[in-house]
C-alpha positions in Angstrom: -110.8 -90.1 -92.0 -111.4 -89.5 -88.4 -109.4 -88.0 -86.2 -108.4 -86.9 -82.9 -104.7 -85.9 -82.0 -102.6 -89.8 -82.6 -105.4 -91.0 -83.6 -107.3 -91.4 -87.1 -110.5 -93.9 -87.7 -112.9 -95.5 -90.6 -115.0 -92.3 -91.9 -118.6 -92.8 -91.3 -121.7 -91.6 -89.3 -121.2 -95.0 -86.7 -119.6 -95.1 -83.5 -116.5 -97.7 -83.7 -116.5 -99.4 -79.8 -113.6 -101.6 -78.8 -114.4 -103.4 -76.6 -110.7 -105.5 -74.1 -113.9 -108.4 -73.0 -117.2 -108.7 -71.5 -116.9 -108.5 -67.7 -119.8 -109.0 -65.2 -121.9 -106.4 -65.4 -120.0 -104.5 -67.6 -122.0 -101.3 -68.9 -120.7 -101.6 -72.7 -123.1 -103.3 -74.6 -126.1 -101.3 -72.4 -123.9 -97.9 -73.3 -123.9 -99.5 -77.1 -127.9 -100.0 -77.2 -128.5 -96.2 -75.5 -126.0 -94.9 -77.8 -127.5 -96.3 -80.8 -129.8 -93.9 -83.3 -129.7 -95.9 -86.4 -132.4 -98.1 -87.9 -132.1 -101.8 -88.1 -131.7 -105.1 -86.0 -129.0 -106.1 -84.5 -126.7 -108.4 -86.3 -124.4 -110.8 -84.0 -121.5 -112.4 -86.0 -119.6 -115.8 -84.2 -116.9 -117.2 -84.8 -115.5 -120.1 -83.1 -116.0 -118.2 -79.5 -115.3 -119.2 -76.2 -117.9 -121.3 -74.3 -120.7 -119.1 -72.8 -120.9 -116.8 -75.7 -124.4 -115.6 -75.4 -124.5 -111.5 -76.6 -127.6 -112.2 -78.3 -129.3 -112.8 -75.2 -127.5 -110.6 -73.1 -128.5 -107.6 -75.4 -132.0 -108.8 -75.3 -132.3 -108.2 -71.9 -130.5 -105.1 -72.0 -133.3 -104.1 -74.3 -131.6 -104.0 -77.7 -133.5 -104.4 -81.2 -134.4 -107.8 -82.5 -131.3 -109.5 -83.0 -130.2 -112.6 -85.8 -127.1 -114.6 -86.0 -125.2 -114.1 -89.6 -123.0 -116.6 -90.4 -120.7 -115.3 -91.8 -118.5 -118.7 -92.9 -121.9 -120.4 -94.7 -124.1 -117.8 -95.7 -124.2 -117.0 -99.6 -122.6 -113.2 -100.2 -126.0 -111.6 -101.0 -127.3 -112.8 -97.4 -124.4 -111.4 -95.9 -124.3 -107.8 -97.3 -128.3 -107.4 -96.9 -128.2 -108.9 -93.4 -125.0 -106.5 -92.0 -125.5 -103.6 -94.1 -129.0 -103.1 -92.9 -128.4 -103.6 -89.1 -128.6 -100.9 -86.4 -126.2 -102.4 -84.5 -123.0 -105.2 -85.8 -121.8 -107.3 -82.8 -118.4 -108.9 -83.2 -117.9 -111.5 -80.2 -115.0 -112.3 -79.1 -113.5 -115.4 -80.7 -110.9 -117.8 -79.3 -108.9 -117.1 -82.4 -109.2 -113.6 -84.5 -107.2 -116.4 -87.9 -111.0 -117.5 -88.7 -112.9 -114.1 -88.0 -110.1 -112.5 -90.2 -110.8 -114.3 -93.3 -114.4 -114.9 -93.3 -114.8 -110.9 -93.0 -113.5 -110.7 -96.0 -115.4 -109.7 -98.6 -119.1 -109.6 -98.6 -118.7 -109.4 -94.4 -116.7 -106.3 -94.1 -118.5 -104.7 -97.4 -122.0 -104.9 -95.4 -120.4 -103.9 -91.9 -118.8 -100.6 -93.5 -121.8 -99.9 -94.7 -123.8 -100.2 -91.9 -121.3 -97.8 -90.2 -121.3 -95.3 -92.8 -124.9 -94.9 -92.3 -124.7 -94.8 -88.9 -124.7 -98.3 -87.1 -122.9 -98.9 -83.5 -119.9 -101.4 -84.5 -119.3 -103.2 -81.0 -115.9 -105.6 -81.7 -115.4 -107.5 -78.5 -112.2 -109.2 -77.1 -110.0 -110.5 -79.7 -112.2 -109.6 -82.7 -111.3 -106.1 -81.2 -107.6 -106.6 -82.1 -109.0 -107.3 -86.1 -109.9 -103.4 -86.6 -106.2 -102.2 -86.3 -103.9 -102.1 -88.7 -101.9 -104.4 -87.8 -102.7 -107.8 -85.1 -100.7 -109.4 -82.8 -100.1 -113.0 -82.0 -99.6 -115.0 -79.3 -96.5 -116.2 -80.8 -94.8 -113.2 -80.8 -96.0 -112.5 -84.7 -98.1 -109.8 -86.7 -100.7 -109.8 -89.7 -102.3 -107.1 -91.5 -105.5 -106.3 -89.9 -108.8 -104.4 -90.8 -106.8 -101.0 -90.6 -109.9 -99.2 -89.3 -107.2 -97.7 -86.6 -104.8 -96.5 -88.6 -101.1 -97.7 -87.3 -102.9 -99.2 -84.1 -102.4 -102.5 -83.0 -105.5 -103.2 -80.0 -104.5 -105.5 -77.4 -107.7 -106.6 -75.5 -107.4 -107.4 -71.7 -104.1 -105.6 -71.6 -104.2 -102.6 -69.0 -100.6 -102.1 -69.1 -98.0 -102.4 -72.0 -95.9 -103.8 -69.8 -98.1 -106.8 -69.6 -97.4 -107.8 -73.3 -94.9 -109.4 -74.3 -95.4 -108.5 -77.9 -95.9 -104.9 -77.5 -92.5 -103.4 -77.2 -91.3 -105.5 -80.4 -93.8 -104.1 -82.0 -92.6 -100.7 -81.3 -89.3 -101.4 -82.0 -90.2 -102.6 -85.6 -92.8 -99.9 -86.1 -91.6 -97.1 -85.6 -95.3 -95.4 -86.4 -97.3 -97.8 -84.5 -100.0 -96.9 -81.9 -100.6 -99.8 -79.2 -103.7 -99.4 -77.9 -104.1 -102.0 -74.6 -108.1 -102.5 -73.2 -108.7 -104.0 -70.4 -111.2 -106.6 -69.3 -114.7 -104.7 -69.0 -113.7 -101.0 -70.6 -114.0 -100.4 -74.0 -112.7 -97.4 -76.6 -115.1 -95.7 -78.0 -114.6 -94.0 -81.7 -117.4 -91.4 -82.5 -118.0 -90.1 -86.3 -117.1 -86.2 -85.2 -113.5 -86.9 -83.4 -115.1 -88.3 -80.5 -113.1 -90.5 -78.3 -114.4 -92.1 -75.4 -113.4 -94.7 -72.6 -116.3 -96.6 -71.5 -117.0 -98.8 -68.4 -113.7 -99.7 -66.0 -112.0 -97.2 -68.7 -108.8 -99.1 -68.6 -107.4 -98.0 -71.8 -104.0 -97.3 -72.1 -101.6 -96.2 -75.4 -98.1 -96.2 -76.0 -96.8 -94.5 -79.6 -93.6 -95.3 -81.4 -90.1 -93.6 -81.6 -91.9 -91.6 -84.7 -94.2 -89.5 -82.7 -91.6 -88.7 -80.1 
């Protein structure tokens, strides 16, 4: 397990990049390409995301490696796992809702991404597909579900530059006493490196708050 001071990450030889949203001429996804040593494509999964989506051909200017789409709701298991686990780079988009994401990443999905990132693959999780790799998620509706737990005890709120701004965030403290909210905003990203590295990339609005535990 990773870590560095509050916080502990997914072992592997990856970067994990958490990304609050694509903003104009935001600099993550070109950081995410320069960054990148691993062989392989780049792999973009979608899931139900807002209108305009278009990292595939946003990278590709940006001069990333061939990309492909892998569905990850349709596609047969074996597809899958060859298609992610061999990628240089795994693109999560943001998605209008992280319910569908969630459970199609179960499984083949989330077998082929960690292995991608053990051997080194840049793992770019945009928006609310961010808010999957903590442990726990946050709803709109004032609710939580288990997440990824790649972030152990953290719970990512994307376009969030101040707790203050979410509703959900001090409940969440006040239930969990252990919890780490981690708010990104709009255009900055946190960045996870496999040596302890952390990083705040682009508008570097990233902001953390810990619970009663850790105080």
């Amino acid at each position: 397990m990773a870590q560095n001071n509050v916080l502990r990450w997914q072992d592997g030889r990856g970067w994990l990049v958490l990304s609050g949203g694509v903003a104009v001429e935001s600099e993550i996804r070109a950081r995410v390409i320069e960054r990148n040593t691993a062989d392989g494509g780049v792999a973009y999964i979608s899931v139900n995301t807002p209108e305009g989506g278009t990292a595939l051909d946003d990278m590709s200017d940006l001069g990333a490696p061939t990309g492909y789409q892998v569905d990850i709701l349709t596609e047969d298991d074996d597809t899958i796992l060859k298609s992610l686990s061999e990628a240089g780079i795994v693109v999560l988009e943001d998605t209008l809702s992280s319910t569908g994401l969630r459970s199609g990443l179960q499984g083949a999905a989330l077998t082929g991404i960690q292995a991608a990132f053990e051997r080194g693959a840049m793992i770019l999780a945009e928006g609310n597909s961010a808010a999957l790799f903590g442990s726990l998620v946050a709803s709109e509706e004032g609710t939580t579900a288990i997440g990824l737990d790649w972030v152990k005890r953290g719970v990512i709120l994307p376009q969030i530059t101040s707790i203050a701004e979410s509703k959900n965030a001090q409940a969440i403290l006040d239930a969990e006493q252990d919890a780490i909210i981690i708010g990104i905003g709009l255009g900055s990203a946190l960045a996870l490196g496999p040596n302890g590295e952390v990083e705040t990339w682009g508008e570097r609005q990233v902001t953390l708050a810990l619970g009663r535990a850790y105080q």
